[in-house]
VEXKE-718676 format. One record per residue: x, y, z of N, C-alpha, C in turn; residue number from 1. Coordinates in nm, 2 decimals. Layout:
- X_Y_Z_X_Y_Z_X_Y_Z_NUM
...
//
This chain:
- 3.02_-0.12_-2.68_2.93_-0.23_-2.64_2.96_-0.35_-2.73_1
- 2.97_-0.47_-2.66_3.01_-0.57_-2.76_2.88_-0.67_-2.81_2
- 2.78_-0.65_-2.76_2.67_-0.72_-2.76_2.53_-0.64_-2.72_3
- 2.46_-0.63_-2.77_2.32_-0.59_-2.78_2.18_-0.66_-2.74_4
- 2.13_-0.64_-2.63_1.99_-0.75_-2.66_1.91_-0.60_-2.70_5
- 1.83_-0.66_-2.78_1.75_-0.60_-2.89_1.55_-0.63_-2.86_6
- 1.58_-0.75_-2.80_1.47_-0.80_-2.73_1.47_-0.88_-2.62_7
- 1.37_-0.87_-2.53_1.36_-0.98_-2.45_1.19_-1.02_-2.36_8
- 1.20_-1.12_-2.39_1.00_-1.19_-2.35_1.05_-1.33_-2.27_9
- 0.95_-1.31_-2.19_0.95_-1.47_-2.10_0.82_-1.54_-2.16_10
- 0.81_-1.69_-2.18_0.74_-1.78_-2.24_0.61_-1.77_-2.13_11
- 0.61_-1.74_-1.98_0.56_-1.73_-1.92_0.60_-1.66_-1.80_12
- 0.55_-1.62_-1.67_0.55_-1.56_-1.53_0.61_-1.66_-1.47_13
- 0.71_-1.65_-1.42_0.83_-1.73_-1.35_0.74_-1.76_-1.19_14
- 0.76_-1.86_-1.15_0.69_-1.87_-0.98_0.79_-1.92_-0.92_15
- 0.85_-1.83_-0.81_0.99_-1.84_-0.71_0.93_-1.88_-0.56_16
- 1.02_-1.94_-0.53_1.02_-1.97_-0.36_1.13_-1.91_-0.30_17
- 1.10_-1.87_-0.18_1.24_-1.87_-0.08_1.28_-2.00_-0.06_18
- 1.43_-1.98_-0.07_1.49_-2.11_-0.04_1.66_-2.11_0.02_19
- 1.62_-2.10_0.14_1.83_-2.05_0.21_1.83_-1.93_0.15_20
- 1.76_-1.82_0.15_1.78_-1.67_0.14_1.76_-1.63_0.02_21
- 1.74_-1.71_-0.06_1.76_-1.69_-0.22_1.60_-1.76_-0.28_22
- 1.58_-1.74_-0.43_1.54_-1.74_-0.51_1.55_-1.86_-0.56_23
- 1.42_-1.96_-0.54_1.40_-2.07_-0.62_1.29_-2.11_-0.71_24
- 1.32_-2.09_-0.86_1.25_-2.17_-0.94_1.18_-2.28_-0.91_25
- 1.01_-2.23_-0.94_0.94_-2.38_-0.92_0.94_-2.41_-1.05_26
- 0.92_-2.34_-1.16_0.88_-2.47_-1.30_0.96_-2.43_-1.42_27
- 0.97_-2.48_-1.52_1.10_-2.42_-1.62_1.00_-2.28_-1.69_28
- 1.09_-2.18_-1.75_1.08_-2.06_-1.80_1.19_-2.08_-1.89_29
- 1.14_-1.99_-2.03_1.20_-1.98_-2.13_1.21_-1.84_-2.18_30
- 1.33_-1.79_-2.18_1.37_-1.64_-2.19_1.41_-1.60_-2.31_31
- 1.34_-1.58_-2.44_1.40_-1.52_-2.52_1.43_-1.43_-2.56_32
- 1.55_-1.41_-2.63_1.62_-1.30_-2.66_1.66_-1.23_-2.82_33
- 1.66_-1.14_-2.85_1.70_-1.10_-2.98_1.85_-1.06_-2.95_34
- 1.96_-1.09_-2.99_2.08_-1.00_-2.94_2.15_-1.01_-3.10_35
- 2.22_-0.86_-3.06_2.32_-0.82_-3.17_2.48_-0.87_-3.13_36
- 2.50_-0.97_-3.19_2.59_-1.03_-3.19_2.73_-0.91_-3.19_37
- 2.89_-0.95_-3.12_2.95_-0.86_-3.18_3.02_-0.87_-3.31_38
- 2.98_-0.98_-3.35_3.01_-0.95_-3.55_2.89_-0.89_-3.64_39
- 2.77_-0.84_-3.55_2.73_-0.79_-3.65_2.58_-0.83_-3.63_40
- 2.60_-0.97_-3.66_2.51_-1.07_-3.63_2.37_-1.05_-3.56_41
- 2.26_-1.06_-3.61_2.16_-1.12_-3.56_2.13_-1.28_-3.51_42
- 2.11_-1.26_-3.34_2.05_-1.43_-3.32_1.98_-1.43_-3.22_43
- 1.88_-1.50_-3.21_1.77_-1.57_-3.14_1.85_-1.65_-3.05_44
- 1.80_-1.64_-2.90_1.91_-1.66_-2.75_1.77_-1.72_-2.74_45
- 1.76_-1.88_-2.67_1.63_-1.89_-2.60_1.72_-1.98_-2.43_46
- 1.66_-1.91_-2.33_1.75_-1.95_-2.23_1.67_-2.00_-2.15_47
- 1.69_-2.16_-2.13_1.57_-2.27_-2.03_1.63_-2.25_-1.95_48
- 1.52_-2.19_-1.85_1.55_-2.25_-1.70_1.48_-2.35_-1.66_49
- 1.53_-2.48_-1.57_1.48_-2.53_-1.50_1.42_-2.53_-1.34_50
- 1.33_-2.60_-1.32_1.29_-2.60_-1.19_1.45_-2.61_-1.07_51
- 1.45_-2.55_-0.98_1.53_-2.56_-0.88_1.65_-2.45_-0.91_52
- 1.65_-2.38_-1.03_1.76_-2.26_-1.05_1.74_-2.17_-0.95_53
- 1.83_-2.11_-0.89_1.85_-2.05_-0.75_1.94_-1.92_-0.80_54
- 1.88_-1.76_-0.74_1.92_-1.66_-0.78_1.95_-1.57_-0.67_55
- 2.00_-1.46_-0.64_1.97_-1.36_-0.52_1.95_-1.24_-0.57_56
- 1.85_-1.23_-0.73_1.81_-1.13_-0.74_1.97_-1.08_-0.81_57
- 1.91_-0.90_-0.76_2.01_-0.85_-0.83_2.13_-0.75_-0.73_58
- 2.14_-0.81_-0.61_2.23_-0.81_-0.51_2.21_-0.68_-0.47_59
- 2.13_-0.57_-0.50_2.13_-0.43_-0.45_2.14_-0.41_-0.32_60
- 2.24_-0.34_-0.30_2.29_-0.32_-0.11_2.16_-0.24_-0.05_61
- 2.08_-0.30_0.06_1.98_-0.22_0.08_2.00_-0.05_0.06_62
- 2.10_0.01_0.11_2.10_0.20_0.10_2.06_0.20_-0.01_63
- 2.08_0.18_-0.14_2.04_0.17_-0.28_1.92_0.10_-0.32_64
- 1.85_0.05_-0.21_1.72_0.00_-0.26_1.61_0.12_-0.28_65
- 1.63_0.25_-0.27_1.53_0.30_-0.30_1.54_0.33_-0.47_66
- 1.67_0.34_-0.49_1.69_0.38_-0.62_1.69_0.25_-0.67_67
- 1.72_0.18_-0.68_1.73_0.05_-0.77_1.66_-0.13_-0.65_68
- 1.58_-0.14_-0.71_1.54_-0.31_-0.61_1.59_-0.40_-0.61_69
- 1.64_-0.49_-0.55_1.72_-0.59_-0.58_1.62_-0.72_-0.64_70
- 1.45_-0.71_-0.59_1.38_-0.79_-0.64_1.27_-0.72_-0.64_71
- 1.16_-0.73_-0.76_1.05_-0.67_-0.81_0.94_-0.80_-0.85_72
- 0.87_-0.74_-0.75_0.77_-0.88_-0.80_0.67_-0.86_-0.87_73
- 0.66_-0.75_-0.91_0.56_-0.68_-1.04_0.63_-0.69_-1.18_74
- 0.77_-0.74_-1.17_0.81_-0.71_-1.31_0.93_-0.86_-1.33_75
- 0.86_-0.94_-1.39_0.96_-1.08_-1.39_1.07_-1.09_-1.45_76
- 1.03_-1.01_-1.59_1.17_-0.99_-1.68_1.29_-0.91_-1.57_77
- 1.26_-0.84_-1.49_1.34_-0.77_-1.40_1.42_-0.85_-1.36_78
- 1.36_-0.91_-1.27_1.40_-1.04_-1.20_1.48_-1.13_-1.27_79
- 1.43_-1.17_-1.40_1.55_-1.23_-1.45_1.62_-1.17_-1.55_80
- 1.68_-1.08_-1.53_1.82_-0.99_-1.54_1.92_-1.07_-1.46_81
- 1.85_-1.06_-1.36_1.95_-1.10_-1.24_1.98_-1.24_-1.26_82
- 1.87_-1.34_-1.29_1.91_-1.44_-1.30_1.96_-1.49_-1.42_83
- 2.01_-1.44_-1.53_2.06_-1.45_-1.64_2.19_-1.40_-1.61_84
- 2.20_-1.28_-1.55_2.34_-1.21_-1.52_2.39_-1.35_-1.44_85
- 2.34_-1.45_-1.31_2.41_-1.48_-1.22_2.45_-1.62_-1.28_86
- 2.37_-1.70_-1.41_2.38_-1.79_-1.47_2.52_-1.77_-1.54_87
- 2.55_-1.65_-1.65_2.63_-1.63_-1.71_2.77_-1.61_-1.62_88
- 2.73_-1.54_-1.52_2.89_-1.61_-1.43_2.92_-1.70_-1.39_89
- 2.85_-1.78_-1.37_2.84_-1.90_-1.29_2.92_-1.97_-1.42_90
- 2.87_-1.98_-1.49_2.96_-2.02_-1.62_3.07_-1.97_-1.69_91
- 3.10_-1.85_-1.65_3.16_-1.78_-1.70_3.13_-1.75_-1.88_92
- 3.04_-1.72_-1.90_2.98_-1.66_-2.00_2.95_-1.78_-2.10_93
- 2.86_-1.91_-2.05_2.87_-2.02_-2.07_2.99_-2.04_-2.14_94
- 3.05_-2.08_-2.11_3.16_-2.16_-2.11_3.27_-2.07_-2.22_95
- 3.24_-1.96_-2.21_3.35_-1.85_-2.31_3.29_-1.83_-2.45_96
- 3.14_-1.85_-2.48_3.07_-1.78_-2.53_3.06_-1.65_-2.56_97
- 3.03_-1.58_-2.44_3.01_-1.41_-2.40_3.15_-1.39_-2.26_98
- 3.21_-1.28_-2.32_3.31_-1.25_-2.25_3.21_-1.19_-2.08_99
- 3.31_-1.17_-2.01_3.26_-1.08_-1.88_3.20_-0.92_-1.94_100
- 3.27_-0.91_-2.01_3.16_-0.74_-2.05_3.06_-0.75_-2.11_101
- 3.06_-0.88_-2.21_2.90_-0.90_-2.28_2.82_-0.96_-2.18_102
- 2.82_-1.02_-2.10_2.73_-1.07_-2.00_2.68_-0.93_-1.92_103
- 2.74_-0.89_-1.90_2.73_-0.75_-1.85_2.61_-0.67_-1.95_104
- 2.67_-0.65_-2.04_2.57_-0.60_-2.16_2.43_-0.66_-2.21_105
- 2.44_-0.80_-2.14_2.31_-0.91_-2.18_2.22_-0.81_-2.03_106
- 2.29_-0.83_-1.90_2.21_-0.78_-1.81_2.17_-0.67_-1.83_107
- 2.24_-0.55_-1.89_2.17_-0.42_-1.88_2.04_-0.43_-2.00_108
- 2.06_-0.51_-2.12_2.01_-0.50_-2.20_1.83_-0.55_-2.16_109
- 1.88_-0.69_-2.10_1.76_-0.71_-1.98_1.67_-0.62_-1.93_110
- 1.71_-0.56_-1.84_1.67_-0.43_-1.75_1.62_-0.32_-1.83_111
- 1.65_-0.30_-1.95_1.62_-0.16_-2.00_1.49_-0.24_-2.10_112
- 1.50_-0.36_-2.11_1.36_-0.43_-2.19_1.23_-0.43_-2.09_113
- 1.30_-0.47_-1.97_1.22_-0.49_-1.87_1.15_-0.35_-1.82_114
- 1.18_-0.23_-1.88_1.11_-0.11_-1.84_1.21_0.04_-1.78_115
- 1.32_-0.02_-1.75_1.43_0.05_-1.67_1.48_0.16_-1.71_116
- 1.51_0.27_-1.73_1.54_0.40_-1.81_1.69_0.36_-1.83_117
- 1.77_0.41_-1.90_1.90_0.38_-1.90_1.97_0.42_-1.82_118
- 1.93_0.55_-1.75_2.03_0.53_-1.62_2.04_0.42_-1.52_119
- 1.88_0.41_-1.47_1.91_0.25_-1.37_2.02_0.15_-1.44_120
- 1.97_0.12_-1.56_2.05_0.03_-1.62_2.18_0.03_-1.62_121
- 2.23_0.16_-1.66_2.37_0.18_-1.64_2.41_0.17_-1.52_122
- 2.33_0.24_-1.43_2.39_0.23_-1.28_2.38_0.13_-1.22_123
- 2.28_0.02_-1.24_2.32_-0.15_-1.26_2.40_-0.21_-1.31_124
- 2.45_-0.17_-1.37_2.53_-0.26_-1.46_2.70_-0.19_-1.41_125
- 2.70_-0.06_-1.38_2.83_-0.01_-1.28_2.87_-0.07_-1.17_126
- 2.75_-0.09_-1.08_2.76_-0.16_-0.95_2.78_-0.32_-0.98_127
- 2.76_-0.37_-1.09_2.80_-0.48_-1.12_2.96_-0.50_-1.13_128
- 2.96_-0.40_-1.20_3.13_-0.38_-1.29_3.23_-0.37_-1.11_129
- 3.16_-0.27_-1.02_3.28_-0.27_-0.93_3.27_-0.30_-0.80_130
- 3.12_-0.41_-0.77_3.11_-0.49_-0.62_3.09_-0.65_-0.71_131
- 3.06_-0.68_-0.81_3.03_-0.78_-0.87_3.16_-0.85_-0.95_132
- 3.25_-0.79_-1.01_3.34_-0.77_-1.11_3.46_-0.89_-1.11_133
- 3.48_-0.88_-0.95_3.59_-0.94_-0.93_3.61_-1.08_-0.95_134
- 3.73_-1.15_-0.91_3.76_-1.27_-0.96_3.69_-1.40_-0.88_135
- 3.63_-1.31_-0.77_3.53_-1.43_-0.64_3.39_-1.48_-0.72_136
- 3.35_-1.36_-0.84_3.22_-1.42_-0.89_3.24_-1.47_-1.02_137
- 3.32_-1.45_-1.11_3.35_-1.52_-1.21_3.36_-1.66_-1.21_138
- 3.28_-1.74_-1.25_3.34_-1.87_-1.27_3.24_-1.92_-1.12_139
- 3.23_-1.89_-1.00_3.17_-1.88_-0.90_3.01_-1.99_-0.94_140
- 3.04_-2.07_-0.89_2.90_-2.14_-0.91_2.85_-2.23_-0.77_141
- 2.83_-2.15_-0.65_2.77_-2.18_-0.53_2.65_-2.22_-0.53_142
- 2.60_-2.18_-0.60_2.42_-2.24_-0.63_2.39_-2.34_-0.72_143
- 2.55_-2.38_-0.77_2.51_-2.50_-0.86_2.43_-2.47_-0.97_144
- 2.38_-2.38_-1.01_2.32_-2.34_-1.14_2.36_-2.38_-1.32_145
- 2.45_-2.39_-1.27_2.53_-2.39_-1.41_2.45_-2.49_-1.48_146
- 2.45_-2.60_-1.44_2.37_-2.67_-1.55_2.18_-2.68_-1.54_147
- 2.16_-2.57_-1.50_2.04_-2.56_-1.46_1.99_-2.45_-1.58_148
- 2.04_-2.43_-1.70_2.01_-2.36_-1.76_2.05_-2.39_-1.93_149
- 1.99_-2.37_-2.00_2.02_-2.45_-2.13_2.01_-2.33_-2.26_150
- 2.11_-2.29_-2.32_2.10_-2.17_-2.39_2.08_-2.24_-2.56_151
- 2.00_-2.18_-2.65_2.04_-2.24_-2.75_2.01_-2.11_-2.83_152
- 2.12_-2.07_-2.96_2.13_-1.97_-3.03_2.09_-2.03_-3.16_153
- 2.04_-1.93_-3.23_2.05_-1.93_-3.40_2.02_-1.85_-3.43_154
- 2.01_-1.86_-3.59_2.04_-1.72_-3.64_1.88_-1.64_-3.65_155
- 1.83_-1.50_-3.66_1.72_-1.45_-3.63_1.64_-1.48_-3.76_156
//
């Protein structure tokens, strides 16, 4: 694992609309994070979202919705797993930051704060690695998000 989230809390309850099939931010939300850096490192991640950030959740092929949801409206941190996962490719791990497998590891780490046992997690984060993985979503910024989100780190 090259990265650890260690914690994760939203500033408040996110409020989405449908919007073209997806997931739109009505007002900004602030995601903070504890992560174990991979030098070692402790740092404080706080990640703004602004109004109009647009997500599809966390892409789960319906057959697999019983086991895993692709959106949970009882659990927001859940929710934004996905949307932190879909930000960080969109950027490609803002801008070479976090590699593709630490993003990866920010999402599971997400999910398993969010309540998720570690198998969902894992098994999220697999289904990421091999319908998600490829070179069509890296870097991939269709929703324009990329600058819809504002990361700022320091030390814990």
């Amino acid at each position: 694992m090259a990265v650890k989230v260690l914690t994760a809390t939203l500033d408040r309850e996110p409020a989405w609309e449908m919007y073209c099939g997806t997931h739109r931010l009505v007002f900004t939300v602030n995601l903070t994070m504890e992560i174990l850096m991979r030098d070692g490192t402790t740092k404080k991640a706080v990640a703004t979202f602004v109004p109009g950030f647009r997500c599809d959740g966390l892409s789960v092929p319906f057959v697999f919705r019983w086991f895993l949801k692709d959106w949970d409206e009882s659990n927001p941190l859940y929710n934004m797993a996905g949307a932190v996962h879909d930000w960080l490719y969109a950027t490609k791990g803002n801008g070479g930051m976090f590699s593709r497998e630490e993003c990866d590891d920010i999402f599971r780490g997400i999910l398993r704060e969010a309540g998720n046992s570690r198998c969902k997690a894992g098994v999220a984060d697999k289904a990421v690695e091999w319908f998600a993985g490829g070179k069509n979503y890296w870097g991939n910024d269709d929703y324009a998000v990329g600058s819809l989100v504002w990361l700022t780190i320091r030390n814990a």
